[in-house]
Legacy VTK file of the C-alpha trace (Angstrom):
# vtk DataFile Version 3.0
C-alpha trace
ASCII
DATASET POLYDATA
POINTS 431 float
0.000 0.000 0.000
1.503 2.875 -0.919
1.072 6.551 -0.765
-0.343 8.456 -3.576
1.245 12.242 -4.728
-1.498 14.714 -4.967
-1.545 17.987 -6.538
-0.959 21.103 -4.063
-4.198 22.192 -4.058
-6.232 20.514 -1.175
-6.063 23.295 1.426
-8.115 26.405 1.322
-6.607 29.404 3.580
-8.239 32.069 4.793
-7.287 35.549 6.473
-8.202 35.700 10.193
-10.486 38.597 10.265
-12.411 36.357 7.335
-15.087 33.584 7.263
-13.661 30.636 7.324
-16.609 27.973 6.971
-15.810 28.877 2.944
-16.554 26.392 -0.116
-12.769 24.653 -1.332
-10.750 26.708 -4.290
-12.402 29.612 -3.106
-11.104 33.202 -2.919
-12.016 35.119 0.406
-9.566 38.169 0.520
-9.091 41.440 -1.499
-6.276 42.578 -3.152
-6.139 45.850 -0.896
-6.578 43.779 2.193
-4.054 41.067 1.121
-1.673 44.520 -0.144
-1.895 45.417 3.796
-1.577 42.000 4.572
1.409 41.451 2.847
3.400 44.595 3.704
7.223 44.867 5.219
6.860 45.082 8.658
8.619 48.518 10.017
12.040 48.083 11.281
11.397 48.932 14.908
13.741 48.962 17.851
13.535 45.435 18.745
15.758 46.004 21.698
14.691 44.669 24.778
12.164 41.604 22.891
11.021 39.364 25.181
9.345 36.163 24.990
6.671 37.540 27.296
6.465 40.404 25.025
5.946 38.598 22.004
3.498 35.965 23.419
1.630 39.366 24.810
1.201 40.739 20.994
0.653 36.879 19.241
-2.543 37.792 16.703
-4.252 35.527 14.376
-2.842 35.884 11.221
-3.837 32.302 9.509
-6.418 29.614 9.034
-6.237 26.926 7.190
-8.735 24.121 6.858
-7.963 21.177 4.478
-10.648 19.367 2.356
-10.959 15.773 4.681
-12.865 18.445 7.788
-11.603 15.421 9.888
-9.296 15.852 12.837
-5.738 17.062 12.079
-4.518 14.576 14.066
-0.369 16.072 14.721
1.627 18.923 12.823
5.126 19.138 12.748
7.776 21.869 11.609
10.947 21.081 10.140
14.146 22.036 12.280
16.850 19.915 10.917
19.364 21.377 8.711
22.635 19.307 6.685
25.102 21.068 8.702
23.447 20.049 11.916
23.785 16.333 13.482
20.559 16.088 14.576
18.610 17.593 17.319
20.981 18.008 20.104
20.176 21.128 21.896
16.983 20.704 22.008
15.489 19.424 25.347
18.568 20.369 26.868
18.446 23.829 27.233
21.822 24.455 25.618
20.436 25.467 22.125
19.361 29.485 21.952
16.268 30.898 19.845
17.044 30.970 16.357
16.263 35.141 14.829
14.180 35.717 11.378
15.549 38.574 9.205
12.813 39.558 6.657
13.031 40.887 3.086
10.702 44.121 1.750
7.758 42.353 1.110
8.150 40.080 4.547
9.426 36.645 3.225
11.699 35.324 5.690
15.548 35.215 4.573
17.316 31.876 5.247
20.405 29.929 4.671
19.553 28.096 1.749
20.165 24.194 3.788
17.450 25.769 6.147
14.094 24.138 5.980
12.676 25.070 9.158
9.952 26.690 7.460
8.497 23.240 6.426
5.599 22.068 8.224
3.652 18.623 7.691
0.362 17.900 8.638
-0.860 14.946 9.115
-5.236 14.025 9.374
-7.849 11.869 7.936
-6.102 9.774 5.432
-3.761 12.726 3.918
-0.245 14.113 4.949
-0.140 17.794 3.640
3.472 20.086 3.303
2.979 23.774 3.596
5.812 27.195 3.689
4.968 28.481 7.066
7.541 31.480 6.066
8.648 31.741 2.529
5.765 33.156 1.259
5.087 36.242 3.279
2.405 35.766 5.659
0.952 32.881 4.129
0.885 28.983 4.857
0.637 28.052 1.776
0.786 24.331 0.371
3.458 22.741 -1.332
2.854 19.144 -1.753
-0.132 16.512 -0.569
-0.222 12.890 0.195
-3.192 10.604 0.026
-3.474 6.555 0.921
-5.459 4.715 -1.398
-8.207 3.876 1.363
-9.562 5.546 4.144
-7.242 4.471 7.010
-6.470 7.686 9.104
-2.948 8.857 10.159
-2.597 9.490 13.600
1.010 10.738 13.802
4.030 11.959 11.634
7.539 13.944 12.056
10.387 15.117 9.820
13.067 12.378 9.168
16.418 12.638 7.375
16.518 9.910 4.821
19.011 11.405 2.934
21.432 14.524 2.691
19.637 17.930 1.360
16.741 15.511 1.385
13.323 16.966 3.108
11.474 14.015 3.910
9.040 13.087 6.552
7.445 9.678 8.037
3.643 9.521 9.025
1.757 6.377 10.410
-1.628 5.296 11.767
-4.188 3.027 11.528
-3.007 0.981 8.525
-0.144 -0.336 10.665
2.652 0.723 7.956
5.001 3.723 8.345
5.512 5.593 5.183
8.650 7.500 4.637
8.039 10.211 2.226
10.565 12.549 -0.182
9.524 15.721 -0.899
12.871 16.000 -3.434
11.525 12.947 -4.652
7.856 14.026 -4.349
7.155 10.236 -3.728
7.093 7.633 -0.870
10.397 6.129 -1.221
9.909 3.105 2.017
7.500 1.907 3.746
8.255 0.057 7.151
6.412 -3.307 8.110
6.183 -4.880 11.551
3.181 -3.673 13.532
0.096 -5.830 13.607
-1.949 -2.717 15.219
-2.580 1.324 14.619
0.199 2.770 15.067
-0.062 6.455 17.480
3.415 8.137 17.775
6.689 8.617 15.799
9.746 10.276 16.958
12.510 11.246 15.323
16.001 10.054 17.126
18.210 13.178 18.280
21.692 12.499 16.943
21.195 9.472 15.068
19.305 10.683 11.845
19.088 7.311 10.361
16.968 5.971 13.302
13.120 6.868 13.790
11.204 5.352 17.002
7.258 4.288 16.378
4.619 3.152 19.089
2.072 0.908 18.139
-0.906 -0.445 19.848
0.473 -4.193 19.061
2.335 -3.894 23.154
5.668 -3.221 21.030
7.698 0.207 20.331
10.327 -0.065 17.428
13.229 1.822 16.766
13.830 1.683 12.784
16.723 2.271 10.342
14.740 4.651 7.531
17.487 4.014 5.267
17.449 -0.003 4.825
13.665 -0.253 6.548
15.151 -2.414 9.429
13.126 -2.989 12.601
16.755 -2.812 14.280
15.030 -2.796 18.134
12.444 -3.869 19.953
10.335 -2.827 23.042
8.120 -5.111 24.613
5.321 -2.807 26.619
2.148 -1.490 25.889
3.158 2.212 25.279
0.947 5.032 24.255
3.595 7.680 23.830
7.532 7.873 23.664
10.457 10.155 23.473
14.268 9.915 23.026
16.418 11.360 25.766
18.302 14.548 24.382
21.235 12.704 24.359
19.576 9.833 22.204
21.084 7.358 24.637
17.666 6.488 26.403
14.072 6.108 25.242
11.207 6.945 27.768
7.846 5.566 26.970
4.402 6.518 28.677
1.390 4.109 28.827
-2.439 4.036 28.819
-2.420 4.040 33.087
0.238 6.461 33.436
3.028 4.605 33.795
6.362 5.704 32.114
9.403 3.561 31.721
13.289 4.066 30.617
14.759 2.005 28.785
18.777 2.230 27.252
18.909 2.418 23.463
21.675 0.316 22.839
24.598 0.531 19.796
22.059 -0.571 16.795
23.527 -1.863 13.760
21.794 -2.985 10.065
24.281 -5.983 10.193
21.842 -7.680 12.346
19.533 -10.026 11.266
17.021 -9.818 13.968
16.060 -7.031 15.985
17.474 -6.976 19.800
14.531 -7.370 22.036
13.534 -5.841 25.465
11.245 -6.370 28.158
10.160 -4.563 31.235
12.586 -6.155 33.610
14.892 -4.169 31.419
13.544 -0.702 32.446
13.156 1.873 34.873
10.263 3.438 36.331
9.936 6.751 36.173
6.188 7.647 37.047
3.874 5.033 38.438
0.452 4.047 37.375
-2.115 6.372 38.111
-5.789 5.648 38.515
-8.794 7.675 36.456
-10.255 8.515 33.749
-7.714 10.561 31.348
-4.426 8.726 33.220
-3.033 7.629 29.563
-0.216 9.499 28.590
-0.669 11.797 25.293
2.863 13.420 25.109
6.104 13.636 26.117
9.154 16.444 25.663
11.945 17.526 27.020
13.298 20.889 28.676
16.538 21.550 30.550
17.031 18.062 30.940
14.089 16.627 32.577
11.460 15.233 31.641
7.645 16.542 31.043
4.958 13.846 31.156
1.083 14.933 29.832
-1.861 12.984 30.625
-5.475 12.863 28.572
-6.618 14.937 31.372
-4.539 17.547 30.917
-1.988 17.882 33.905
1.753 17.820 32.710
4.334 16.603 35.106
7.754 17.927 35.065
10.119 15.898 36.386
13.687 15.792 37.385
15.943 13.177 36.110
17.891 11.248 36.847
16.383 11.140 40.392
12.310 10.948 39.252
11.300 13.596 41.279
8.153 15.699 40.077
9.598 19.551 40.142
6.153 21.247 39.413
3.221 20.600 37.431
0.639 22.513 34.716
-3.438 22.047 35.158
-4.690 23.096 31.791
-7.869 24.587 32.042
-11.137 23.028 30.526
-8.788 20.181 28.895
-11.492 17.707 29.068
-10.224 13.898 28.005
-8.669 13.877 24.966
-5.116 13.717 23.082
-3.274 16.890 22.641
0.220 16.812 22.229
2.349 19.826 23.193
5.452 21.831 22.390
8.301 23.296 24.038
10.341 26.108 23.068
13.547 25.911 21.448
15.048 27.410 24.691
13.557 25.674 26.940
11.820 28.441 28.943
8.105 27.921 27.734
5.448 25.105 26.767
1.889 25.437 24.717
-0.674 23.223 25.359
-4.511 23.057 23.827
-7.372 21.625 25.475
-10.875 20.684 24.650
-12.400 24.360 23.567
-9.834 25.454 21.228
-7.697 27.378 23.549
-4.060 27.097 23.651
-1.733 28.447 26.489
1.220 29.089 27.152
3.600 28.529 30.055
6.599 29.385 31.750
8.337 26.434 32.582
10.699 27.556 35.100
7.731 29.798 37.107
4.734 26.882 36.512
2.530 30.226 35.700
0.386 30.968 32.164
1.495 33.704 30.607
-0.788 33.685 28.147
-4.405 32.115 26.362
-5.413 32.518 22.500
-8.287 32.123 21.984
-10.702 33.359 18.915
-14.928 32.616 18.897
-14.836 30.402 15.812
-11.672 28.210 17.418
-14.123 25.552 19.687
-12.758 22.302 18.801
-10.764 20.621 20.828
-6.988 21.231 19.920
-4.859 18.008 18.949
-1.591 19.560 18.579
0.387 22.508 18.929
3.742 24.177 18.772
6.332 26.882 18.792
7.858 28.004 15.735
11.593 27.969 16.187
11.763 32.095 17.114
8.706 31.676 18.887
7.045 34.194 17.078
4.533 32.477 16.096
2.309 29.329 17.523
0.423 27.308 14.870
-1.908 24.557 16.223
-4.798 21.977 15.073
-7.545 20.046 15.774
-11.168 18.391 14.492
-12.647 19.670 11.420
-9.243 20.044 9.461
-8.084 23.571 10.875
-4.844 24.454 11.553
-4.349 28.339 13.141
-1.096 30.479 13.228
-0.521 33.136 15.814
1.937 35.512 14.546
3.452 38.064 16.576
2.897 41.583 15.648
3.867 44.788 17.461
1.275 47.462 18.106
3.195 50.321 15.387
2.932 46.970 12.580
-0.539 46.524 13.568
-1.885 50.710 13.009
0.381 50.432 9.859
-1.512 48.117 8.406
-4.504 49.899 9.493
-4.073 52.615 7.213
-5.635 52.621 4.038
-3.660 51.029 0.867
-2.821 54.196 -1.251
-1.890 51.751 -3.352
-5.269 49.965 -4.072
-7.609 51.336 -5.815
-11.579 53.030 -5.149
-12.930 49.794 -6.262
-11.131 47.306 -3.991
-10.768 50.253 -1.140
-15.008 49.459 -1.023
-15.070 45.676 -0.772
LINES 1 432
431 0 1 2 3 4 5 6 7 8 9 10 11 12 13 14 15 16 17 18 19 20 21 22 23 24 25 26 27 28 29 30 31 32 33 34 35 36 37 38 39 40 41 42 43 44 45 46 47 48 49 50 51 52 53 54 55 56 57 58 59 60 61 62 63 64 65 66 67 68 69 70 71 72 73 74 75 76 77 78 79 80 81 82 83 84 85 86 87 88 89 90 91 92 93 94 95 96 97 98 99 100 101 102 103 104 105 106 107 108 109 110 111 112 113 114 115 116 117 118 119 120 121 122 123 124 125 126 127 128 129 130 131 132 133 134 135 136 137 138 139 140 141 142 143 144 145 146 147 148 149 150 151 152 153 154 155 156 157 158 159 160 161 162 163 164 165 166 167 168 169 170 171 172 173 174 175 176 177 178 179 180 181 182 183 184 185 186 187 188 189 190 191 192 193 194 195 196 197 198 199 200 201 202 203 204 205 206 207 208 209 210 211 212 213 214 215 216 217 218 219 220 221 222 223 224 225 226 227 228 229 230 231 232 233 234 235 236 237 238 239 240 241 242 243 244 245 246 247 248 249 250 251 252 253 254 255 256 257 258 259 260 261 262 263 264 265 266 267 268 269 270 271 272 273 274 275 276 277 278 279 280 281 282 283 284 285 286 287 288 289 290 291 292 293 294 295 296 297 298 299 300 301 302 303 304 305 306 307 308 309 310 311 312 313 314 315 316 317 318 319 320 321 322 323 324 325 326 327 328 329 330 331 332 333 334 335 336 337 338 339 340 341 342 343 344 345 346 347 348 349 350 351 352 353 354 355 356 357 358 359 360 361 362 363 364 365 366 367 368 369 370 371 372 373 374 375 376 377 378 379 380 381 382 383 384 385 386 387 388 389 390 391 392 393 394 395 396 397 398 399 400 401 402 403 404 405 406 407 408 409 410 411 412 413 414 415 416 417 418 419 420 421 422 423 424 425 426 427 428 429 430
């Protein structure tokens, strides 16, 4: 079974002060509000930018909602770049925020090996690429991915299959994990060994050849994505997983709230079979817990140590290597459902949705929200959401096949683009 390359043209986007309940392929901005839209931003004195002030001035720039109005079920951006050896930094606290420059009409400027303006989406039975950056303001799509039948994806990240190659792996209910070029514009593996849905993928830190996958078979895998090798096996019933920053350990959450550690040992493709592990080989970290909404949903890293979400919506932070919980986040009105978070690239801050659309944001270090977007039409519950890697912007999804962007925008940007377009004419001025 095999993926299928559609034509970029399966997402309609809309502006945020538009409707967005719109029919597909259809226009819904004008060319003077798109001109505003769409101008540089004014060089101001950015010299005392804080995170706080940024998340203080986040607006809604963007919606998107993509043509399968089912639930988005995880987004990812793309942060790798050739030069770098993986992740490292990341979790760890040792990486600092990465700064935009901007050209005269606002497209980001980049190195050209940069690709962290990639972002995949993954919902229904599709896995969409858009340019979060490249194009201004937009999020516009650049490629689209269909299965054959209607099996629905439930997870997907950014890989490295191969050098200046931006590829990404998504997975779900069909049991397979497709590995999919967009140099190539084709799926170019797919990886065989679960015999259930499969509900998380994570990408391995330093090791870009190796890609970890949870499946609801009682087994996570760690996988080489460039021979298709199940080199590794864990035996446990896991419902979420994450590699240590380091790479050297592989923590894994469970439906009753139990997460385990377990080593991730020298892996070779030499091997003919996969080594095998059990949970006499692990570690507890976080004992069972009883209740409804005790499965865990997520798991990330910051400075370190660990952070554990539930359904419910309480996220534990812990301190390792000693287990201890340091503080934890209630999110408000989560209700029970699966919403995976984000973490900042420097480790200071976390976003998290719940059940009414809402997404906050947190200081990690204080354990206090410093701030909730919200917007009337956003009332689904929120799968997934995440920092872009400046944290100037948050993008996050959920049912009906939205995704939203929060971009930040400073109060002189804002009453520029107020003013009227002396550039548009009477005629579009009036729409």
């Amino acid at each position: 079974m095999s993926a299928q390359v559609m034509p970029a043209k399966e997402a309609v986007e809309t502006p945020a002060k538009e409707a967005v309940e719109t029919p597909a392929k259809e226009a819904v901005e004008t060319p003077a509000k798109r001109a505003r839209l769409d101008s540089p931003q004014p060089e101001t004195a950015e010299k005392a930018l804080t995170p706080e002030h940024i998340f203080k001035n986040l607006r809604l720039r963007r919606i998107v909602r993509e043509n399968h109005n089912s639930t988005v079920a995880q987004i990812a951006l793309m942060f790798y770049r050739s030069s770098d050896t993986g992740l490292a930094g990341h979790g760890a606290g040792g990486m600092s925020a990465y700064e935009r420059s901007f050209e005269k009409r606002g497209s980001a400027i980049r190195d050209p090996d940069d690709n962290s303006n990639l972002l995949v989406s993954a919902g229904h039975n599709q896995a969409s690429v858009y340019d979060n950056e490249n194009c201004g303001d937009h999020l516009d799509i650049m490629s689209h991915f269909q299965l054959p039948d209607e099996h629905a994806f439930r997870s997907c990240c950014w890989i490295r299959a191969a050098d200046q190659d931006a590829a990404f792996a998504a997975a779900g209910d069909d049991k397979l994990v497709h590995l999919i070029s967009l140099a190539w514009t084709r799926e170019i593996r797919v990886l065989r060994g679960h015999s259930e849905a499969i509900v998380d993928l994570q990408p391995h830190p330093t090791e870009p050849r190796l890609l970890l996958s949870v499946g609801n078979d009682q087994t996570v895998r760690i996988w080489s994505v460039l021979s298709g090798q199940c080199l590794c096996i864990y035996n446990y019933n896991g419902s979420a997983a994450r590699f240590s920053p380091d790479g050297l350990s592989v923590f894994v959450g469970s439906a009753t709230g139990e997460v385990r550690q377990w080593p991730v040992p020298k892996l070779s493709e030499s091997r003919q079979e996969p080594l095998v592990f059990s949970t006499s080989d692990s570690n507890l970290v976080a004992a069972a817990k009883r209740g409804i909404g005790a499965a865990i949903d997520c798991l990330r890293f910051a400075n370190s140590n660990l952070l554990v979400k539930s359904m419910a919506g309480r996220i534990d932070y812990y301190e390792l290597p000693s287990n201890t919980v340091i503080r934890s986040f209630a999110v408000r009105n989560h209700g029970v459902s699966v919403s995976r978070f984000d973490v900042s690239y420097d480790d200071k801050y976390l976003c998290v949705g719940n059940s009414r659309g809402e997404v906050y944001i947190f200081s990690i270090e204080s354990g206090k929200s410093v701030r909730r977007l919200a917007h009337k039409r956003s009332v689904r519950p929120v799968t997934c959401s995440l920092f872009t890697r400046d944290c100037r912007s948050v993008v996050y999804t959920g049912e009906g096949g939205f995704i939203w962007r929060y971009d930040y925008v400073d109060d002189e940007t804002l009453a520029e683009w107020e003013k009227p377009d002396d550039s548009a004419s009477n005629e579009e001025l009036s729409e």
